[in-house]
MOPAC internal coordinates of N, CA, C and O (Angstrom, degrees):
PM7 1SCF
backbone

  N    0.0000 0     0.00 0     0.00 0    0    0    0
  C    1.4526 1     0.00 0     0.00 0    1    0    0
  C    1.5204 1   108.79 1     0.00 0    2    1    0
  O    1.2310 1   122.86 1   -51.55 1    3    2    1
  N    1.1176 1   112.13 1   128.45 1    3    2    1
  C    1.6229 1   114.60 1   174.76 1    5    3    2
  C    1.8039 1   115.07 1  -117.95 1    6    5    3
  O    1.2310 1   122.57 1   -32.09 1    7    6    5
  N    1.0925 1   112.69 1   147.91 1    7    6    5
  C    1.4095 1   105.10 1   159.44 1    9    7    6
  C    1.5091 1   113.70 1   179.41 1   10    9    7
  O    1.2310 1   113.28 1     9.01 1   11   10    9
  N    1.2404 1   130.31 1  -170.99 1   11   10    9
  C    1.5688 1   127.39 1  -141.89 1   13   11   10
  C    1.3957 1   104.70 1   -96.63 1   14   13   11
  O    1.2310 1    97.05 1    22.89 1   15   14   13
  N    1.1823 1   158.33 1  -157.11 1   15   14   13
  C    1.5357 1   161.24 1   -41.02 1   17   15   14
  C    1.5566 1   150.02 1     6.61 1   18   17   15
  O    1.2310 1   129.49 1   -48.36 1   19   18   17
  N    1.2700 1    99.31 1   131.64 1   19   18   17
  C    1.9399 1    87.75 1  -163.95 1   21   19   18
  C    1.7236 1    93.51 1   -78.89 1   22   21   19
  O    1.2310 1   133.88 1    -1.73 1   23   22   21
  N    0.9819 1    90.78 1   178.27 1   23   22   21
  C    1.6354 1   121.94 1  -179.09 1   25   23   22
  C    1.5070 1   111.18 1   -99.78 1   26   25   23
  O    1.2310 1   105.20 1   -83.37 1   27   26   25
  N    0.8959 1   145.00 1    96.63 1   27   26   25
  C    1.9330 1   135.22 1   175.15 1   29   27   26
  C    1.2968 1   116.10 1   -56.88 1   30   29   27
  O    1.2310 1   120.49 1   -37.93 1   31   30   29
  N    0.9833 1   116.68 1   142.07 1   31   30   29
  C    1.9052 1   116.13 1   157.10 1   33   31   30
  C    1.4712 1   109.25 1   -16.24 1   34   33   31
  O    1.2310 1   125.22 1   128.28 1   35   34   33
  N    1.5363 1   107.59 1   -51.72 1   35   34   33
  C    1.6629 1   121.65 1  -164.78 1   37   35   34
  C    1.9128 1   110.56 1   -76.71 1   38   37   35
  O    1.2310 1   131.35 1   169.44 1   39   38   37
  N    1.5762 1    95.70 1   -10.56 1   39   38   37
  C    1.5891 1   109.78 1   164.56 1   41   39   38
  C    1.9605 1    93.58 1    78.27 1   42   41   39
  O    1.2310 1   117.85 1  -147.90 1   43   42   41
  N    1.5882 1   121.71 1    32.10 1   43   42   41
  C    0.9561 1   106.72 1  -150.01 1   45   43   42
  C    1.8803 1    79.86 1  -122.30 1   46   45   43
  O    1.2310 1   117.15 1   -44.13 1   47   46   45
  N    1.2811 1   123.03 1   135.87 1   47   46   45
  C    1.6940 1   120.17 1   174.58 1   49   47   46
  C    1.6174 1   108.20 1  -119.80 1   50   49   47
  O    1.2310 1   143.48 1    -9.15 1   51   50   49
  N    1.3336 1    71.99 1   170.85 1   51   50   49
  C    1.9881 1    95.74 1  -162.36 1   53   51   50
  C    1.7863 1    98.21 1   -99.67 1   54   53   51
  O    1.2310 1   126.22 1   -65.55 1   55   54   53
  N    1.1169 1   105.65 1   114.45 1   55   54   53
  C    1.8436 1    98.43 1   176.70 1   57   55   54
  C    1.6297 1    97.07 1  -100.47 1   58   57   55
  O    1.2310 1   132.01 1   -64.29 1   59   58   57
  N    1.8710 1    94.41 1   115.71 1   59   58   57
  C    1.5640 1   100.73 1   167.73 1   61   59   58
  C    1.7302 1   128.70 1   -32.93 1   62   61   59
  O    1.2310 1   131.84 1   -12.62 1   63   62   61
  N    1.4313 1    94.74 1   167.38 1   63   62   61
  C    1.8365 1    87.90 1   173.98 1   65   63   62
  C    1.4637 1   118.50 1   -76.67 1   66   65   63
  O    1.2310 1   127.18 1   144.01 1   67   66   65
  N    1.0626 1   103.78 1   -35.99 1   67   66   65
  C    1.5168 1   132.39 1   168.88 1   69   67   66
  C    1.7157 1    97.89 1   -19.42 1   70   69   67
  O    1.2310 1   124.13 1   122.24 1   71   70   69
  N    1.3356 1   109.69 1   -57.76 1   71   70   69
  C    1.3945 1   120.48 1  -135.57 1   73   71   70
  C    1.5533 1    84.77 1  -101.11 1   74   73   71
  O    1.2310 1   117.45 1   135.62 1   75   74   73
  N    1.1563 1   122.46 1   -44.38 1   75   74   73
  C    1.9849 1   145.92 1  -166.88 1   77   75   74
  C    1.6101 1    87.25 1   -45.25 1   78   77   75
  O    1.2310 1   130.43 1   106.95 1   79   78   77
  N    1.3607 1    97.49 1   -73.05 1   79   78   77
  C    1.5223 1   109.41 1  -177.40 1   81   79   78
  C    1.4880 1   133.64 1   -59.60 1   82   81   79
  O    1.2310 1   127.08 1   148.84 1   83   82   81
  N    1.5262 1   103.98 1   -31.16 1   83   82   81
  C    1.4604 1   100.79 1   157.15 1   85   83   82
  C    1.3204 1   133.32 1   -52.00 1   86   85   83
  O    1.2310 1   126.58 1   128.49 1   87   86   85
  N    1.4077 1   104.96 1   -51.51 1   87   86   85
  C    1.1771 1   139.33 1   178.14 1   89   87   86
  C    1.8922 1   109.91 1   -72.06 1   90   89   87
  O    1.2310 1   115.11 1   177.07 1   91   90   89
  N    0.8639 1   126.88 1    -2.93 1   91   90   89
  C    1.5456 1   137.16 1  -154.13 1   93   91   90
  C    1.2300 1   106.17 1     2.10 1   94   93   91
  O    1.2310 1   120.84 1   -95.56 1   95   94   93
  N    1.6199 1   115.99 1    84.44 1   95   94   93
  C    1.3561 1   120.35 1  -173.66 1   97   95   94
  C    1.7388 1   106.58 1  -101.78 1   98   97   95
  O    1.2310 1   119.37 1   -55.72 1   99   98   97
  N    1.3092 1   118.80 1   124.28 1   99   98   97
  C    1.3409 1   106.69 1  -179.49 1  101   99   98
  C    1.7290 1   133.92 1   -85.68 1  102  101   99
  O    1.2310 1   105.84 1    -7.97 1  103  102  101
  N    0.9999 1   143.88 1   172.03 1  103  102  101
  C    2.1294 1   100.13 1   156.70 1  105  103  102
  C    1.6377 1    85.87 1  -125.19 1  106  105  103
  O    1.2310 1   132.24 1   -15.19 1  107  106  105
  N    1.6426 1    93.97 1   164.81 1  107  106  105
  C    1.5092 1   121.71 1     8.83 1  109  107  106
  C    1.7188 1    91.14 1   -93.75 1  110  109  107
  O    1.2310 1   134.50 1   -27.43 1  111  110  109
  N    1.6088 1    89.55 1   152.57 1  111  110  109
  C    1.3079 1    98.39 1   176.62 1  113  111  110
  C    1.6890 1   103.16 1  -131.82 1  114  113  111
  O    1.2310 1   117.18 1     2.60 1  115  114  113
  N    1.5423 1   122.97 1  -177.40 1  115  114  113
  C    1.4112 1   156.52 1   164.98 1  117  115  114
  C    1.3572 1   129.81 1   -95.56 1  118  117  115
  O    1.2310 1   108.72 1   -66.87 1  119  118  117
  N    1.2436 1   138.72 1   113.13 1  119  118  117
  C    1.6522 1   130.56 1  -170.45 1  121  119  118
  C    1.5255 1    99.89 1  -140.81 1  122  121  119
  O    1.2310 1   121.73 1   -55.03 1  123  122  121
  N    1.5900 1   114.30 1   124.97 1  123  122  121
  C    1.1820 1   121.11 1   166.53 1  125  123  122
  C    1.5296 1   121.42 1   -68.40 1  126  125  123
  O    1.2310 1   116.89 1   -41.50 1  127  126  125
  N    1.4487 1   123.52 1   138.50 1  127  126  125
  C    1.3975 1   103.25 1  -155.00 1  129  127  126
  C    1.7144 1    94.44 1  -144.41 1  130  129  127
  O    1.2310 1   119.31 1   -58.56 1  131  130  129
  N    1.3353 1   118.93 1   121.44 1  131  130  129
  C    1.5668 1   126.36 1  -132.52 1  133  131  130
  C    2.0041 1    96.83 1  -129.20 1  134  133  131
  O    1.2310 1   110.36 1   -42.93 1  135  134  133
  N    1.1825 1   135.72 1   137.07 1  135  134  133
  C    1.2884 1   126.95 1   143.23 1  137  135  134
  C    1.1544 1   140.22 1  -118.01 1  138  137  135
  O    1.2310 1   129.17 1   -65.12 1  139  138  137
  N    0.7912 1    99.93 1   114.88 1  139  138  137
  C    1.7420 1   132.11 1  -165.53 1  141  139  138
  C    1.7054 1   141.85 1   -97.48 1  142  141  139
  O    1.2310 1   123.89 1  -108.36 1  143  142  141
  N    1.2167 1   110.14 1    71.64 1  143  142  141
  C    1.8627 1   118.79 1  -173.82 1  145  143  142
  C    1.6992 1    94.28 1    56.04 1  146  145  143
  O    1.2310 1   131.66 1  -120.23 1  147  146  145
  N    1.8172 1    95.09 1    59.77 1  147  146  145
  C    1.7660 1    94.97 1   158.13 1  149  147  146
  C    1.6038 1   107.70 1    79.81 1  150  149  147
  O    1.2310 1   114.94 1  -172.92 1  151  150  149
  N    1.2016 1   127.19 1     7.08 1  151  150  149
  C    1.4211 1   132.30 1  -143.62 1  153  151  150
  C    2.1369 1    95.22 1  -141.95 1  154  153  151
  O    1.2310 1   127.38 1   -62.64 1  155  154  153
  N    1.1397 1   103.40 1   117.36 1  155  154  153
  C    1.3896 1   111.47 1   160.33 1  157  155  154
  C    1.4448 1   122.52 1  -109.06 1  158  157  155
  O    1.2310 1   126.88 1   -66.16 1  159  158  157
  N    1.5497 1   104.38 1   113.84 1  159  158  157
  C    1.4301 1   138.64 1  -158.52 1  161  159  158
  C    1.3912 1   106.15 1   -78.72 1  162  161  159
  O    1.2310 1   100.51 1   -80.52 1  163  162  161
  N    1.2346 1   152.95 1    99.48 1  163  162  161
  C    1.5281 1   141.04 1   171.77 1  165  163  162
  C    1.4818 1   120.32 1  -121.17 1  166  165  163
  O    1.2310 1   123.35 1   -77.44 1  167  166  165
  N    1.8108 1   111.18 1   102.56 1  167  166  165
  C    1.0808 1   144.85 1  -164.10 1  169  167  166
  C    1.5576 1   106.28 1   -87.12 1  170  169  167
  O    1.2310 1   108.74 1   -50.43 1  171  170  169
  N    1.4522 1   138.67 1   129.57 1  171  170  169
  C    1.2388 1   124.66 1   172.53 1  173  171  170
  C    1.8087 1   101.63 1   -92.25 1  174  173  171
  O    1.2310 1   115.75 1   -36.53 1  175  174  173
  N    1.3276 1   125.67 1   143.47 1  175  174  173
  C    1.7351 1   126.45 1   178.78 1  177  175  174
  C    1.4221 1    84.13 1  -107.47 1  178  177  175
  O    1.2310 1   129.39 1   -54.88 1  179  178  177
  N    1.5971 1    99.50 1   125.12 1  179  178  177
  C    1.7507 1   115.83 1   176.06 1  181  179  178
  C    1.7334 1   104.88 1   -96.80 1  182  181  179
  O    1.2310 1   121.52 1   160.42 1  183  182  181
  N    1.4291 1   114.69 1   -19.58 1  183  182  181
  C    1.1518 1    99.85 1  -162.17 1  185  183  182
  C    1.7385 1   101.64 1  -126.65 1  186  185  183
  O    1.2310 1   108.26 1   -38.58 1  187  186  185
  N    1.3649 1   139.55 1   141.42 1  187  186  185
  C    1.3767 1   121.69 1   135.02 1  189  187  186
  C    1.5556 1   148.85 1   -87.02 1  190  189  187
  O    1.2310 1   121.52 1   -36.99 1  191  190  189
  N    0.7904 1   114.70 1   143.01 1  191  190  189
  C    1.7887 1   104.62 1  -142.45 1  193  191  190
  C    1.6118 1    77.59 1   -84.16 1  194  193  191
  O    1.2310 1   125.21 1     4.41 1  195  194  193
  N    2.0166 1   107.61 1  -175.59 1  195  194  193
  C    1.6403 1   100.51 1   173.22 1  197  195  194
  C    1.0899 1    97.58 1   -95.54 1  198  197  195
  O    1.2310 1   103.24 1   163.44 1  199  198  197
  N    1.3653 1   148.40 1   -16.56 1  199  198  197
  C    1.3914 1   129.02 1   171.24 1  201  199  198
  C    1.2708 1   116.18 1   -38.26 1  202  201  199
  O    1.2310 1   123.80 1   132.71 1  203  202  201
  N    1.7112 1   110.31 1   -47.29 1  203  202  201
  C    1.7294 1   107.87 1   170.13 1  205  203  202
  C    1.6425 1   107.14 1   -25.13 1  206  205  203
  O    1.2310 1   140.64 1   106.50 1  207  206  205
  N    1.7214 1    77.56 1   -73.50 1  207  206  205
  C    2.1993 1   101.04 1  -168.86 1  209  207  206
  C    1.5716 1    80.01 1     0.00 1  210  209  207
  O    1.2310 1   142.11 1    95.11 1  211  210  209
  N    1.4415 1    74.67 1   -84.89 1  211  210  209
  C    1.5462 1   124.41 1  -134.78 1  213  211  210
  C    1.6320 1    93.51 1   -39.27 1  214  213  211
  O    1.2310 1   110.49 1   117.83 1  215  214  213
  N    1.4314 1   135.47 1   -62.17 1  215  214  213
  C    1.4271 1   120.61 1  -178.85 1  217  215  214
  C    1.2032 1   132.68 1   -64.79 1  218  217  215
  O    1.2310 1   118.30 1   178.22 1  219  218  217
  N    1.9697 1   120.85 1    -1.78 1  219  218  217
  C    1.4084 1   128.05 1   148.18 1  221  219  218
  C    1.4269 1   123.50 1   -75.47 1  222  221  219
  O    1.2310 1   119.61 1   166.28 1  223  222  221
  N    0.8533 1   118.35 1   -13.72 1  223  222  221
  C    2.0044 1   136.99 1   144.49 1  225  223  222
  C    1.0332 1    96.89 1   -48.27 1  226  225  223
  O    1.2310 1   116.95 1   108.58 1  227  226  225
  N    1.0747 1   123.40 1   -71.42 1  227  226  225
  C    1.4969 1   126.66 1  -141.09 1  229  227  226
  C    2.0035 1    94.94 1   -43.44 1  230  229  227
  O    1.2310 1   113.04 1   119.95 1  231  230  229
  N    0.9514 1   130.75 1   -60.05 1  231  230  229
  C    1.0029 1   118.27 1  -148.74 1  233  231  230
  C    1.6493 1   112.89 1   -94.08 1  234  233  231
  O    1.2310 1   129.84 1  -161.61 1  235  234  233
  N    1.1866 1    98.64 1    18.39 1  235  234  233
  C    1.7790 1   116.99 1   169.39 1  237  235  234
  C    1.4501 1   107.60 1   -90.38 1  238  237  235
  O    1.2310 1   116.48 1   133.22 1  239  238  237
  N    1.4030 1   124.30 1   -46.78 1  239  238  237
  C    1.2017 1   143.76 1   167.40 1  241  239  238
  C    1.2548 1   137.28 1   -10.18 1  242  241  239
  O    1.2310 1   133.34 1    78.62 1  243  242  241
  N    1.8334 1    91.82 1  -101.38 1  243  242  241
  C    1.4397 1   114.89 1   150.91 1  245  243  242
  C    1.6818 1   104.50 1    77.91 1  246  245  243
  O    1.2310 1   131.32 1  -141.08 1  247  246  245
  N    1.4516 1    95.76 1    38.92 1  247  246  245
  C    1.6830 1   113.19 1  -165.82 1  249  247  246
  C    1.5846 1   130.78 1    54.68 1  250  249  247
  O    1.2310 1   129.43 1  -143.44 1  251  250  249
  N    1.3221 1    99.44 1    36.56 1  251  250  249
  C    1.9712 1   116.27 1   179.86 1  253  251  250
  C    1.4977 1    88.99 1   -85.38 1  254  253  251
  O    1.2310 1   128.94 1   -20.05 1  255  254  253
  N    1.1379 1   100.38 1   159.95 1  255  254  253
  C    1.4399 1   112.10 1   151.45 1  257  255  254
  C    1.8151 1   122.33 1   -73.41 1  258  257  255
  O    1.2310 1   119.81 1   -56.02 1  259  258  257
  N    1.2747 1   117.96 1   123.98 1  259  258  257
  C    1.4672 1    93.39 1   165.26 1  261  259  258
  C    1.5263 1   130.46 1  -105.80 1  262  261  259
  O    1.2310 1   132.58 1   -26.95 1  263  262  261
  N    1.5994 1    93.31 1   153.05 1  263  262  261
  C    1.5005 1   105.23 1  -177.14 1  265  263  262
  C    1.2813 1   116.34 1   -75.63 1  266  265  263
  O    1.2310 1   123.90 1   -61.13 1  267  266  265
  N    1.4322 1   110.13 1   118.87 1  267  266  265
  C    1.7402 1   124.98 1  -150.81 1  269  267  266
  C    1.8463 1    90.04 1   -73.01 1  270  269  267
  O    1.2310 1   125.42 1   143.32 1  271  270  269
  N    1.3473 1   107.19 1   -36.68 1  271  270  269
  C    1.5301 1   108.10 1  -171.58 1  273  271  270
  C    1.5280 1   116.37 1   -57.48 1  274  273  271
  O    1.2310 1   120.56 1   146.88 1  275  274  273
  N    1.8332 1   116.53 1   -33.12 1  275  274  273
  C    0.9140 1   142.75 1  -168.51 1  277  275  274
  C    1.6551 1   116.65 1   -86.71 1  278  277  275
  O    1.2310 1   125.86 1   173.19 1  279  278  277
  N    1.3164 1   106.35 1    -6.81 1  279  278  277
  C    1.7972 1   102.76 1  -160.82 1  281  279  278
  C    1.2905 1   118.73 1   -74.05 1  282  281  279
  O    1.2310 1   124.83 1   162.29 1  283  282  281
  N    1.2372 1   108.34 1   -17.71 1  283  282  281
  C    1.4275 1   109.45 1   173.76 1  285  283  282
  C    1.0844 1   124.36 1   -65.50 1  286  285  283
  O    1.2310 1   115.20 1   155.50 1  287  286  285
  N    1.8998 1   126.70 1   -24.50 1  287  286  285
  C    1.4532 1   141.71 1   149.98 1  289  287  286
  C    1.3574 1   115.94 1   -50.22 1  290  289  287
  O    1.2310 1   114.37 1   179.66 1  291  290  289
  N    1.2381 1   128.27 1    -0.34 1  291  290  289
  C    1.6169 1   135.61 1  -169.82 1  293  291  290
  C    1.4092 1    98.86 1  -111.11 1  294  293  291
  O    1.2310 1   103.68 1   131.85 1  295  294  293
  N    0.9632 1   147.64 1   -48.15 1  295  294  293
  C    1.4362 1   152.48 1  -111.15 1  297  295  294
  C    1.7091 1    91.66 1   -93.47 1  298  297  295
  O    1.2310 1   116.69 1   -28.03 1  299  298  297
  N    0.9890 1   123.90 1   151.97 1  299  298  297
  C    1.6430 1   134.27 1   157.37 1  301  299  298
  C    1.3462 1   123.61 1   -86.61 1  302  301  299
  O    1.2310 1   113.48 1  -136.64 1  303  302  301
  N    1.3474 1   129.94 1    43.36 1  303  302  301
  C    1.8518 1   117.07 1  -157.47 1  305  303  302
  C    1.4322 1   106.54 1   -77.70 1  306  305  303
  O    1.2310 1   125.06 1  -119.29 1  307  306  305
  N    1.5322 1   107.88 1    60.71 1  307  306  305
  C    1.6530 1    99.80 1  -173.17 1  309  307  306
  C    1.2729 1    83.17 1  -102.81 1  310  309  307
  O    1.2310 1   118.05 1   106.58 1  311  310  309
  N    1.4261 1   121.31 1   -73.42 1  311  310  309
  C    1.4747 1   127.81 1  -164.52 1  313  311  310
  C    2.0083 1   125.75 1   -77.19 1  314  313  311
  O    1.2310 1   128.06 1  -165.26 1  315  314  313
  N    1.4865 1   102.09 1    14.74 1  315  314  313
  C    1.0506 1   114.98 1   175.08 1  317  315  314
  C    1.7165 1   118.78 1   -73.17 1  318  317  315
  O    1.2310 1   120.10 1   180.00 1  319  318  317

């Protein structure tokens, strides 16, 4: 399926519903966004792996051990 969108001043576009729903994109969401032989690529990321987690920890840390019982007190679920 193809179809149009403008570009803003802010360089920021509107992805039709058309496409939302194909795609069953929810918000807030994440999209990998690639350029390619003149070509802008826009990927939706459905999943975060725990390596993510794990490197938004990282800076709670500060080389502690963490308490596995406790990790859910660590977590950032703002920008997820």
């Amino acid at each position: 399926m193809s179809t149009y969108s403008a570009i803003t001043s802010k360089y920021q576009i509107h992805i039709p519903k058309e496409i939302r729903k194909q795609l069953m994109l929810t918000k807030p969401g994440k999209a990998k966004i690639t350029a390619m032989e003149g070509k802008i690529i826009i990927e939706p990321v459905t999943k975060t792996s725990l390596l993510d987690l794990a490197k938004k920890l990282e800076k709670y840390t500060k080389g502690k051990d963490i308490d596995i019982d406790n990790i859910r007190d660590l977590i950032d679920y703002s920008d997820l």
